[in-house]
C-alpha positions as CSV (number, residue, x, y, z in Angstrom):
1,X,-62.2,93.9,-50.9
2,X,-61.1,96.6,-48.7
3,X,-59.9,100.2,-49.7
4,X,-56.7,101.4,-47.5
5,X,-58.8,103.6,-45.7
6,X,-61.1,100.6,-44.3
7,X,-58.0,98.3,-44.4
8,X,-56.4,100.9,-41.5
9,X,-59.7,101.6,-39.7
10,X,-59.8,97.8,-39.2
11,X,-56.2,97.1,-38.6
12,X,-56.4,99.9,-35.9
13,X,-53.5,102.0,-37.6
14,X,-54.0,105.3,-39.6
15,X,-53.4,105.4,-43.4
16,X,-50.5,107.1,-43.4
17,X,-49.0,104.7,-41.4
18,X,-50.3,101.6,-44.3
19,X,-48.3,103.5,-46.5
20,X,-45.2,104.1,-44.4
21,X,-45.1,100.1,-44.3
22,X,-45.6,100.1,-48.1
23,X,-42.4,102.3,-48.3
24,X,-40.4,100.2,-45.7
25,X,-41.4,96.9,-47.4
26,X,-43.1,95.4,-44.8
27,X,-47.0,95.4,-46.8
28,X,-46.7,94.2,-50.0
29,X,-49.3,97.1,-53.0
30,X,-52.0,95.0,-53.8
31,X,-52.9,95.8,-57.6
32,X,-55.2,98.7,-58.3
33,X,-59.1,98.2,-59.4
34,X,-60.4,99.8,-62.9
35,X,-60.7,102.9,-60.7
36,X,-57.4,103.1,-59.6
37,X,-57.9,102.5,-56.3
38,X,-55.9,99.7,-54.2
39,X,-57.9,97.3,-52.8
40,X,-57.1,94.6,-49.8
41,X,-57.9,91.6,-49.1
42,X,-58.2,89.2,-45.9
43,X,-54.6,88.3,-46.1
44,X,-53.5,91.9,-46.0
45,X,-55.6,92.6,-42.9
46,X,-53.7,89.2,-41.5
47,X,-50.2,91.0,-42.2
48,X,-51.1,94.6,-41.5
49,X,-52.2,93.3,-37.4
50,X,-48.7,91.4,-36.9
51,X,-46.7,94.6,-38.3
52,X,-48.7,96.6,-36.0
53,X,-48.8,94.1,-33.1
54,X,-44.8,93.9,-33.2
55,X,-44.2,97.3,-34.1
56,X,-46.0,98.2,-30.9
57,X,-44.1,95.8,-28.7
58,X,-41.1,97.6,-29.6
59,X,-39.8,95.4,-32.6
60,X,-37.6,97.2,-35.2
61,X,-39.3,97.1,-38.5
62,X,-35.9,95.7,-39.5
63,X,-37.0,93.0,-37.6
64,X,-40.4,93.0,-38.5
65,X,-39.8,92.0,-42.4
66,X,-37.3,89.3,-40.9
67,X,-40.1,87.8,-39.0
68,X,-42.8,88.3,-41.7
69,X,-40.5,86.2,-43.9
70,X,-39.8,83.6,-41.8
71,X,-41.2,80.2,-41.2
72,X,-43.6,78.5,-38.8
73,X,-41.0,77.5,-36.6
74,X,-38.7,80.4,-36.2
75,X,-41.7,82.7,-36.3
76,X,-42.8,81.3,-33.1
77,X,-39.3,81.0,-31.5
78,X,-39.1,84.7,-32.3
79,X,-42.7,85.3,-30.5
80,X,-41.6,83.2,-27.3
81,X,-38.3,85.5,-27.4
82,X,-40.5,88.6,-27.4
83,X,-42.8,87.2,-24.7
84,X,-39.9,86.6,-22.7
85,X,-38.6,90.0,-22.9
86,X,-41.5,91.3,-22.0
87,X,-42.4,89.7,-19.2
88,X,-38.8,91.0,-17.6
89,X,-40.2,94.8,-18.7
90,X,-43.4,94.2,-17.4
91,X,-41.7,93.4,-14.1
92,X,-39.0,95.9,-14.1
93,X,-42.0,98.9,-15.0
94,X,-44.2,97.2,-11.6
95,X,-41.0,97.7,-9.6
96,X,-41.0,101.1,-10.8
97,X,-44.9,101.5,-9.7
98,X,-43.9,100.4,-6.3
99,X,-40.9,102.5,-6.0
100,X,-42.9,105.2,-7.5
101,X,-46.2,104.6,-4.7
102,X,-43.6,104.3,-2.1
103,X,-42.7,108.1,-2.8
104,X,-46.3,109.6,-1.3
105,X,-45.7,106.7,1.3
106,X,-43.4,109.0,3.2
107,X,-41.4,106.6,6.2
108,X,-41.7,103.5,3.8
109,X,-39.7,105.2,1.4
110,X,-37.1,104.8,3.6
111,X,-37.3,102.7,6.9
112,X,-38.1,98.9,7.2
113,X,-41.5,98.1,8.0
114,X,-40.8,97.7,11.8
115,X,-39.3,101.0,12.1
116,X,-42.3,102.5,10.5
117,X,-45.2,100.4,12.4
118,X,-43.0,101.8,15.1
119,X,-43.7,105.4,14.2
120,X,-46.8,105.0,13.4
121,X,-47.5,103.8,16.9
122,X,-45.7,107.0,18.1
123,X,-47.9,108.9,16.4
124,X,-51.3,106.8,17.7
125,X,-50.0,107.5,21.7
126,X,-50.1,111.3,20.8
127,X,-46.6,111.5,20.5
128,X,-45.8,115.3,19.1
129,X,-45.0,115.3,15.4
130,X,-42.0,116.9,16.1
131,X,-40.8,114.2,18.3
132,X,-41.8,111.8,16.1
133,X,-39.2,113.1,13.1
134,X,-36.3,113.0,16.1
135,X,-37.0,109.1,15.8
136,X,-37.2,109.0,12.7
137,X,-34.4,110.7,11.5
138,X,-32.1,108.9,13.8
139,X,-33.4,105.7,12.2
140,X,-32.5,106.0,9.0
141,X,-28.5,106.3,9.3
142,X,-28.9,103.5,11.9
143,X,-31.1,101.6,10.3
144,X,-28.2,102.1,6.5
145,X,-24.9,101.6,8.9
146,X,-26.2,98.3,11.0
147,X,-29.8,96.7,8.7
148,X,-29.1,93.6,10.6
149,X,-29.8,94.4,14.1
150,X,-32.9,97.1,12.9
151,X,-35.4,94.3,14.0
152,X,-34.3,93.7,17.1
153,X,-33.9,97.3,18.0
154,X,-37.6,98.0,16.6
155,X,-39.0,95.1,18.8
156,X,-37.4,96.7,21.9
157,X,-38.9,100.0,21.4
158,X,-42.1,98.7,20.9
159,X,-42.4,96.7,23.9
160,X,-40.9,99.5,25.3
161,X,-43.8,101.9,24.6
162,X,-46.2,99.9,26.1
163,X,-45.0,101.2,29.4
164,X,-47.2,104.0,30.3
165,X,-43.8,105.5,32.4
166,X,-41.8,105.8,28.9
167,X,-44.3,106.8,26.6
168,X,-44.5,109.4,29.7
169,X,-41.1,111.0,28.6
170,X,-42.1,111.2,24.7
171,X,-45.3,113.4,25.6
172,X,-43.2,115.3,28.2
173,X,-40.4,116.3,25.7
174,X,-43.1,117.5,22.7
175,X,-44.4,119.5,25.3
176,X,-40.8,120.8,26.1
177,X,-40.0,121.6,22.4
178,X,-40.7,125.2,23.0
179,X,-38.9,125.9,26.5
180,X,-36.0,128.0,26.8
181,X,-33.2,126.4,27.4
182,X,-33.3,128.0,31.0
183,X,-36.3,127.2,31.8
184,X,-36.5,124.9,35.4
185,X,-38.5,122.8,34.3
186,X,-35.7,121.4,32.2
187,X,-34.0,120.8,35.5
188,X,-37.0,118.8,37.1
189,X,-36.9,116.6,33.7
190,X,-33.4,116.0,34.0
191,X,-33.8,114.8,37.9
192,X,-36.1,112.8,36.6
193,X,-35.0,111.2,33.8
194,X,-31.4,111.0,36.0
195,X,-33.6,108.9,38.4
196,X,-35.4,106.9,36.4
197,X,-32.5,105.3,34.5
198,X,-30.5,104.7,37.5
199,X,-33.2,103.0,39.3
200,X,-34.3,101.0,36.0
201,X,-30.9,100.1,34.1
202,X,-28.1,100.2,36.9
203,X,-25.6,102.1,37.9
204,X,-23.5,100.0,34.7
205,X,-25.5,100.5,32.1
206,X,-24.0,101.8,28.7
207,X,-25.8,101.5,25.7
208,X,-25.6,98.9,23.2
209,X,-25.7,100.2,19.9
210,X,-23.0,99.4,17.9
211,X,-22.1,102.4,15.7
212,X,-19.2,104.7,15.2
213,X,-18.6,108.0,17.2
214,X,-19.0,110.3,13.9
215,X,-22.4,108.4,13.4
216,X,-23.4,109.1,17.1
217,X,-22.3,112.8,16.4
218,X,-24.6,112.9,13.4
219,X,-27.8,111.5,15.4
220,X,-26.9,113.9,18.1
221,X,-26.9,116.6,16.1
222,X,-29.8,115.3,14.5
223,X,-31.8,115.5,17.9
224,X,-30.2,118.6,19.2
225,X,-31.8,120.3,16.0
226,X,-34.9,118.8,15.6
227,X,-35.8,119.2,20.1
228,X,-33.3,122.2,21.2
229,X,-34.3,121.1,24.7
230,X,-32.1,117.8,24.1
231,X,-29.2,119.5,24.2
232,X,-29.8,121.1,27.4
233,X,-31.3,118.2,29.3
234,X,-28.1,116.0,27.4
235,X,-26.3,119.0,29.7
236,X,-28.2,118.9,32.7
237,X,-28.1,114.6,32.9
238,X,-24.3,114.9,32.7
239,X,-24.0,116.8,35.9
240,X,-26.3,113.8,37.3
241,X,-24.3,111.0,36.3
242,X,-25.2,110.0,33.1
243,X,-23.4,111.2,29.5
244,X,-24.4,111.1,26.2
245,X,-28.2,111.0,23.8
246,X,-27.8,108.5,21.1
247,X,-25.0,106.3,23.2
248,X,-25.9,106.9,27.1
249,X,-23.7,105.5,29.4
250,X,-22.8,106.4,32.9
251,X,-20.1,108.9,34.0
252,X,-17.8,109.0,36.6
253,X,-18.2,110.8,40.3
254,X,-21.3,110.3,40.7
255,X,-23.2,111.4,44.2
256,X,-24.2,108.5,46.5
257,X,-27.8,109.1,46.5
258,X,-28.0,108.4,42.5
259,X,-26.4,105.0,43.4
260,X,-29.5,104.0,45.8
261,X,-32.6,102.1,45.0
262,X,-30.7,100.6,42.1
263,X,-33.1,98.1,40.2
264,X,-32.9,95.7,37.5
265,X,-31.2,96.3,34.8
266,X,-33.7,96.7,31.2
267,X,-32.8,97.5,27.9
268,X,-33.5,101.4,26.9
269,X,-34.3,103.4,23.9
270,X,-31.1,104.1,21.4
271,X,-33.0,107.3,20.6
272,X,-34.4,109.1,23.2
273,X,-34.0,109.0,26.7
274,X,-36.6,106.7,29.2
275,X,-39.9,108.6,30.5
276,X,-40.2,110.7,33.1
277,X,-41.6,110.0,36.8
278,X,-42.2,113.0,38.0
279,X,-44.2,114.0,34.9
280,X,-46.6,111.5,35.2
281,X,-48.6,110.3,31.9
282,X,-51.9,110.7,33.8
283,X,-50.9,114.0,34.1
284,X,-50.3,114.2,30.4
285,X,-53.6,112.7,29.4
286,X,-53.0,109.0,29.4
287,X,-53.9,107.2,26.0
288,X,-55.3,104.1,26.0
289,X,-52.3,101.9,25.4
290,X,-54.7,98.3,24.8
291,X,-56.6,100.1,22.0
292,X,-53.1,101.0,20.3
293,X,-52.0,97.2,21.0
């Protein structure tokens, strides 16, 4: 026989909570010895576990003296019930884990897992940080406003990067963050940039995302702010024929040498603007694209 404090010990519960069940109803007083202690036997152990078991899995102990009390059969339809249920909690709480991981995962929180590896590869060519957050905050409106096309638009850029000239253009701008807006070597960027897309896309080309002007506004804003020089060179490529940062198409009277040497038309970044010829990438320390491949 068991006293109540050996009882709890073995149960795994403290004594004050053996004689909180007393009081609900739940563990039946055995009688008390000569002494006047209670003692317990095996069957109160038995009971004293399952109080605690469903007590713990978030049973009312209304509940618990209805299952105590019932039989065989509806005891263990009750038990499948509760398994049930917990299950569904157990895989609500690991969607909470992930959601909860996800928040020191930074551009996953956020961006489809193209979008990122897409960043991430960014980052791997030496791509400036800062330059790096222009893409990525003109992802994630794009990415809410048209989810469909996100894959497509992620594969293009990554095949697009792979050309040593446009990754050219990404290293070029980080190191243009700091200019002043009258600097002239804004102007050699634009000429260059004003050349490259007219010999690469056509004198036709117009971008081809499909978003609404106030969500073009936002991106370009977006850009302007994060790369100040944006809005200059956004300036400078007007006066060259071409109009436009997010959504680039060509503008009208445009000087006949810009129309020359017109080559094949290729699909360009929605987010920033093609590479730069003048400012070579060997000149800008070349990665190794095959190793980031």
């Amino acid at each position: 026989m068991l006293t109540i404090g050996e009882l709890a010990s073995y149960a795994g519960v403290t004594v004050r909570a053996v004689r909180h069940y007393h009081a609900k109803g739940l563990l039946p007083e055995p009688e008390r010895d000569h002494s006047g202690y209670r003692r317990y036997g095996a069957a109160a152990v038995v009971e004293l576990i399952k109080i605690r078991t469903l007590a713990e899995a978030g049973v009312p102990l209304a509940r618990v003296r209805e299952l105590l009390r019932a039989g065989e059969e509806e005891f263990a339809a009750a038990i499948a019930d509760l398994d049930e249920r917990l299950r569904a909690e157990i895989q609500v709480r690991q969607q909470h884990r992930e959601r909860i991981a996800r928040l020191t995962a930074g551009d996953h929180l956020v961006l489809p897992p193209e979008v990122v590896d897409f960043l991430d590869r960014l980052r791997a060519l030496g791509v400036h940080e800062r330059i790096v957050q222009l893409e990525r905050d003109g992802w994630i409106p794009l990415a809410a406003h048209s989810p469909t096309r996100v894959a497509e638009w992620a594969a293009r850029k990554r095949d697009q990067i792979t050309d040593p000239r446009f990754i050219g253009f990404y290293l070029t701008l980080g190191q243009a963050l700091d200019w002043p807006g009258d600097d002239p070597r804004l102007t050699g960027l634009a000429d260059d940039v004003a050349d490259y897309i007219t010999r690469e896309m056509g004198e036709d080309y117009a971008d081809d995302i499909d978003v609404e002007p106030p969500l073009v506004m936002l991106m370009d804003t977006l850009a302007f702010d994060t790369a100040p020089p944006a809005r200059r060179l956004t300036e400078l490529l007007k006066e060259r024929g071409w109009t436009g940062w997010t959504r680039l198409k060509r503008t009208d009277g445009l000087d006949r040498h810009q129309r020359l040497h017109l080559d094949r038309p290729c699909p360009r970044s929605h987010l920033v603007l093609p590479q730069l010829r003048r400012h070579s990438v060997t000149e800008l320390q070349e990665p190794n694209l095959r190793d980031i491949s």
